[in-house]
C-alpha positions in Angstrom: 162.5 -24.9 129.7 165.5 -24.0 131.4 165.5 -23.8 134.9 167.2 -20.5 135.2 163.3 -19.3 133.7 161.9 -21.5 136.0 163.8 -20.0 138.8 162.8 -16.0 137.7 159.1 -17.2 137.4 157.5 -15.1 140.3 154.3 -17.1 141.8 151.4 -14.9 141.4 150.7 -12.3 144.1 148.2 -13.3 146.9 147.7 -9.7 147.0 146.4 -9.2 143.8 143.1 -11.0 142.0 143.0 -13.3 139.1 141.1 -11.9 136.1 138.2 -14.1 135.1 135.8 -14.0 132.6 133.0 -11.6 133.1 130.4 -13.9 132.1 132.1 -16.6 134.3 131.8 -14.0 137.0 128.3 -12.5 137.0 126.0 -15.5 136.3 123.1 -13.5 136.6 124.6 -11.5 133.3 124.4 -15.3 131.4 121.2 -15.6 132.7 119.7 -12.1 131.6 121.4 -12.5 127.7 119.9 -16.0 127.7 115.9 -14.3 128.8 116.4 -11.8 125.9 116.9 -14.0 123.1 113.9 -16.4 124.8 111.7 -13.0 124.4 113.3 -13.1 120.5 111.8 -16.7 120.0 109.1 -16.2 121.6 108.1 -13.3 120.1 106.6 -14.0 117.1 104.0 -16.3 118.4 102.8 -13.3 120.7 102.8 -11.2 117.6 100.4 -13.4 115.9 98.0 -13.7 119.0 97.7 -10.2 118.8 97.2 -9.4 115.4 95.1 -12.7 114.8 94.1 -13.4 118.1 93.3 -10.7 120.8 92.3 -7.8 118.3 89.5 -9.8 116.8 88.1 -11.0 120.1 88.1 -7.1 121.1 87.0 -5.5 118.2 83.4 -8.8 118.2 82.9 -7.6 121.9 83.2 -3.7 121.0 80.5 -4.3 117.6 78.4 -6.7 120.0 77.1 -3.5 121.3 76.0 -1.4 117.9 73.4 -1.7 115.2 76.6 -3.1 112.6 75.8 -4.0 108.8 77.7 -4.0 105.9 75.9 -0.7 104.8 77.8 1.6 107.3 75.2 1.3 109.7 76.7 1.9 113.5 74.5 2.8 115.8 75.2 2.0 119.3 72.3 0.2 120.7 73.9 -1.3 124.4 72.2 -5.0 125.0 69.5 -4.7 122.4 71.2 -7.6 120.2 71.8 -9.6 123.1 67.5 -8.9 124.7 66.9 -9.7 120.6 69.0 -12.7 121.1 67.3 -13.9 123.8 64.1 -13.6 122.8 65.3 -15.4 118.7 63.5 -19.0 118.5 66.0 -19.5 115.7 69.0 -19.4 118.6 66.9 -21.7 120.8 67.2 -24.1 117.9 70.3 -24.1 117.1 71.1 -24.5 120.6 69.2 -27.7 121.0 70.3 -29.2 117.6 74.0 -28.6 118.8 73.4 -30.6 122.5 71.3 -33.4 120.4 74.0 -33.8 118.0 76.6 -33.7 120.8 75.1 -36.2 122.9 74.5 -38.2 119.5 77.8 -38.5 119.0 80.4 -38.3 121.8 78.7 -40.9 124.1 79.3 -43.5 121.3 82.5 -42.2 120.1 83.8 -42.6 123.9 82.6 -45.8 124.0 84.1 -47.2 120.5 87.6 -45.6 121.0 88.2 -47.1 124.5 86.9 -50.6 122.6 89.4 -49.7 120.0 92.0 -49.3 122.3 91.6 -51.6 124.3 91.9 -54.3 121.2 95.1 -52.4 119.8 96.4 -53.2 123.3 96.3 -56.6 123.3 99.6 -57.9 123.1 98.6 -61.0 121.2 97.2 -58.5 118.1 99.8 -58.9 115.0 100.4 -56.0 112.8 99.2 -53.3 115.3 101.4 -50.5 114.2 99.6 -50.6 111.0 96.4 -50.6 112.6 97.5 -47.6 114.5 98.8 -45.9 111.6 95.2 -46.6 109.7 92.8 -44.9 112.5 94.6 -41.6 111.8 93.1 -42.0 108.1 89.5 -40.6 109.0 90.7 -37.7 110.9 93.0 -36.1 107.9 90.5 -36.9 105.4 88.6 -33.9 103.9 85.4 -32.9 106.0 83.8 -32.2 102.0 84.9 -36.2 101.3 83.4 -37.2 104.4 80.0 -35.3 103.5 79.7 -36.4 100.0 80.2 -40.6 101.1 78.2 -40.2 104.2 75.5 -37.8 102.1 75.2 -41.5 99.7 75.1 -43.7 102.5 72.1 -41.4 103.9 70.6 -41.4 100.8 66.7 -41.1 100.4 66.3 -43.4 97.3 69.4 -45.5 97.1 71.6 -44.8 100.5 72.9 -48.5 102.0 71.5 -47.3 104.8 67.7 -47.0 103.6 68.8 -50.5 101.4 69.5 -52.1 105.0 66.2 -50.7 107.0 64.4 -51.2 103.1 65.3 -55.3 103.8 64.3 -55.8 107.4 60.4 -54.9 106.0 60.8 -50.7 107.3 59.9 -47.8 105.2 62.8 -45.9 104.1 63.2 -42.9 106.1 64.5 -39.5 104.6 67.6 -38.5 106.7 67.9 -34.8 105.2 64.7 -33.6 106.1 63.6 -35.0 109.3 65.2 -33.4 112.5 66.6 -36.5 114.6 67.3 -38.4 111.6 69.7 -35.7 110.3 71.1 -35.4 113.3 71.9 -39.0 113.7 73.3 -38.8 109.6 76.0 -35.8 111.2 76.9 -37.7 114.7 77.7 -40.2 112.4 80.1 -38.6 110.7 81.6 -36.8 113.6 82.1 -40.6 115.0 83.8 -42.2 112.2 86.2 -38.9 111.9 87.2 -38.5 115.9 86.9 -42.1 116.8 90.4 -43.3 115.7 92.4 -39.6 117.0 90.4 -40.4 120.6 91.2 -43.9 120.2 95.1 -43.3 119.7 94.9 -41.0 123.0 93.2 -43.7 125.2 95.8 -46.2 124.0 98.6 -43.7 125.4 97.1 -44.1 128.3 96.9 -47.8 128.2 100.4 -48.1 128.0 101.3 -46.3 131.0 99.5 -48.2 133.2 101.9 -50.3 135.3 101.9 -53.9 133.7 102.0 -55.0 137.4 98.7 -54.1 138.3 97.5 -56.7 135.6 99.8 -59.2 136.7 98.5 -58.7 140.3 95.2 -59.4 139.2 95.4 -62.2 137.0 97.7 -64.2 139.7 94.2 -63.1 142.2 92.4 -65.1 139.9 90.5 -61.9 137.9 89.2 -62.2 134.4 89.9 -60.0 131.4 86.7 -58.4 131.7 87.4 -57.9 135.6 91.2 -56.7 134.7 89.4 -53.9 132.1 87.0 -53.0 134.3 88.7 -52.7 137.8 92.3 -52.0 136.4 92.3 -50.2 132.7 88.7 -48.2 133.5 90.0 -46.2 136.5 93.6 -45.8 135.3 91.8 -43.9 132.5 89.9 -41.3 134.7 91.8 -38.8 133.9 92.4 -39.3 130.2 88.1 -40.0 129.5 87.5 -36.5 131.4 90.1 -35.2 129.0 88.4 -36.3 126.1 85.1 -35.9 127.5 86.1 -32.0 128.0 87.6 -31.8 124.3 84.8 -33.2 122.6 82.4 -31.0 124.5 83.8 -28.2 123.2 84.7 -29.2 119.6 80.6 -30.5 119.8 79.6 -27.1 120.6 81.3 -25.8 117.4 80.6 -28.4 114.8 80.1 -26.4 112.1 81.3 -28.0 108.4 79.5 -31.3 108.5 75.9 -29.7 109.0 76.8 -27.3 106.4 77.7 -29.7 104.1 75.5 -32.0 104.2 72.3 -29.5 104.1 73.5 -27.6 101.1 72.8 -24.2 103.0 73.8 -21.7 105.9 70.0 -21.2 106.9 70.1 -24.4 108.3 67.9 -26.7 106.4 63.5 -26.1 106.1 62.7 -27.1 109.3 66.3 -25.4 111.1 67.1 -29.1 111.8 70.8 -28.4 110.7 71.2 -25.3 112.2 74.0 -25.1 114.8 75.3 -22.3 116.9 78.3 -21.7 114.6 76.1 -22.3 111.3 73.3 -19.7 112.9 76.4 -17.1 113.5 77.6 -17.8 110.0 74.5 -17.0 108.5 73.7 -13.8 110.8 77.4 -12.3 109.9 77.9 -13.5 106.4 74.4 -13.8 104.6 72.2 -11.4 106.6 75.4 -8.9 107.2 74.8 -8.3 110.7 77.8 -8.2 112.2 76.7 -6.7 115.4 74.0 -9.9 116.2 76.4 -12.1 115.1 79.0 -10.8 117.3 76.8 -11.3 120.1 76.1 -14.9 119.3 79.5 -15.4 119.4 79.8 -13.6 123.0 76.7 -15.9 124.2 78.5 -19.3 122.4 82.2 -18.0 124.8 79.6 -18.2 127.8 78.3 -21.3 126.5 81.9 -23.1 126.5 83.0 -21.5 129.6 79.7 -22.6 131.4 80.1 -26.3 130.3 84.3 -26.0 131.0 83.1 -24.9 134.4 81.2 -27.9 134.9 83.2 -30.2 133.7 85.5 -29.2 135.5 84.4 -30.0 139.2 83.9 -33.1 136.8 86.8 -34.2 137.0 87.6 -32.8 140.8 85.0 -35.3 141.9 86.1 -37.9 139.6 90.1 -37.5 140.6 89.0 -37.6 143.7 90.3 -34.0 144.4 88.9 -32.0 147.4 90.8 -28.5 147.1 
């Protein structure tokens, strides 16, 4: 460039602004263009809650209050189905064969996973990302699979179960028709399918406690029992109420292994498979009232919330939490 353009170059007026970008400018414009396309992507999940989510939850509390069959009956009726449901032995039952069958099987799944987890982490265990790998197997397998091997096991006649009490000198017993038996037979199932998914979480938290603490106590002479117990056990505090929480409400809705392994929605001869879920199945899609079922599913909501509630201040107290 020449320098006679140089010289008739004018500097730019201090008088007069430099253009910028608009966008540059107004930040708060980037901002508002960058919350509408987050209501674009986000919008189809709301959709769905509505359509799939919300509606159906309204429309169960609005038929919870009428005399509702499949016939076109729809006679409002207030809290008659709930006073009915009240006063319904076959709810009672279900209700204690769904606590039994929880406490049957998420004390000893709690117990096995942090044993399982524990053992995957052991640093001197060879091949563990296999092993890891493997516990997942149970929980993808088919619930129907799960009925049908556990159904032989369980077997009456020629279960390895009855072969094992049948050589220790006891009378075989008949898991599908007595009441604690079957719900030991389902617990069972419920353990071998959520042990290795619980197992998997516990060893997450494993890992993130600080490899110091365990270096602090061995060098203060503490044994590996005394390092699990006084180190890994209250690192996990959080992550046990966690699964404790989980499994108390996936306990309270176990609803395919029962029916699977009684062969029917009415919950067995004596009721002993009948479940809360089972007991609304059967109301809603076998007897066709909609409006008692609907209320069983308003008193199982309470249900959850109650023992979410309570679990809970659970964990406040165990966090140590005072606020």
């Amino acid at each position: 460039m020449s320098q006679t353009a140089v010289a008739k170059r004018k500097p730019p007026s201090p008088w007069k602004p430099v253009k910028q970008d608009r966008k540059q400018s107004n930040p708060n414009a980037v901002l508002s263009l960058n919350g509408r396309w987050g209501y674009l992507f986000t919008a189809p999940f709301f959709v769905m809650f509505l359509i799939f989510g919300l509606a159906p939850i309204i429309y169960s509390v609005y038929i919870a209050f009428f005399n509702w069959d499949a016939l076109g009956t729809q006679d409002f009726i207030g809290l008659d189905n709930f006073t009915e449901l009240m006063k319904d032995d076959r709810f009672w039952n279900a209700l204690v064969n769904t606590v039994d069958i929880w406490l049957l099987s998420t004390i000893p799944m709690l117990v096995l996973s942090i044993s399982l987890a524990a053992v995957l982490h052991s640093p001197y265990l060879r091949g563990s990302t296999f092993f890891r790998t493997i516990l997942l197997v149970p929980n993808i397998t088919s619930v129907l699979a799960i009925a049908i091997v556990f159904g032989q096991l369980f077997g009456r006649d020629f279960g390895i179960v009855n072969d094992i009490i049948g050589a220790m000198g006891l009378p075989h017993v008949d898991f599908v028709q007595g009441t604690q038996s079957s719900h030991i037979a389902i617990a069972s199932m419920i353990v071998w399918r959520w042990t290795g998914y619980n197992a998997l979480i516990f060893l997450a938290a494993m890992l993130a406690i600080p490899g110091e603490l365990y270096e602090s106590a061995s060098l203060d002479g503490a044994s590996k029992w005394q390092q699990f117990r006084f180190v890994t056990l209250p690192g996990l505090r959080n992550t046990i109420t966690f699964v404790l929480i989980v499994g108390t409400i996936g306990g309270l809705q176990v609803f395919a292994e029962p029916l699977i392994l009684g062969g029917s929605y009415n919950g067995g001869d004596s009721g002993q498979f009948s479940t809360l879920t089972l007991f609304l199945f059967d109301q809603a899609f076998v007897a066709y009232k909609w409006g008692y079922a609907a209320a069983i599913g308003i008193m199982i909501t309470f249900i959850v919330a109650a023992v979410s509630i309570v679990n809970f201040f659970i964990t406040r107290r165990l966090t140590g939490e005072k606020k």
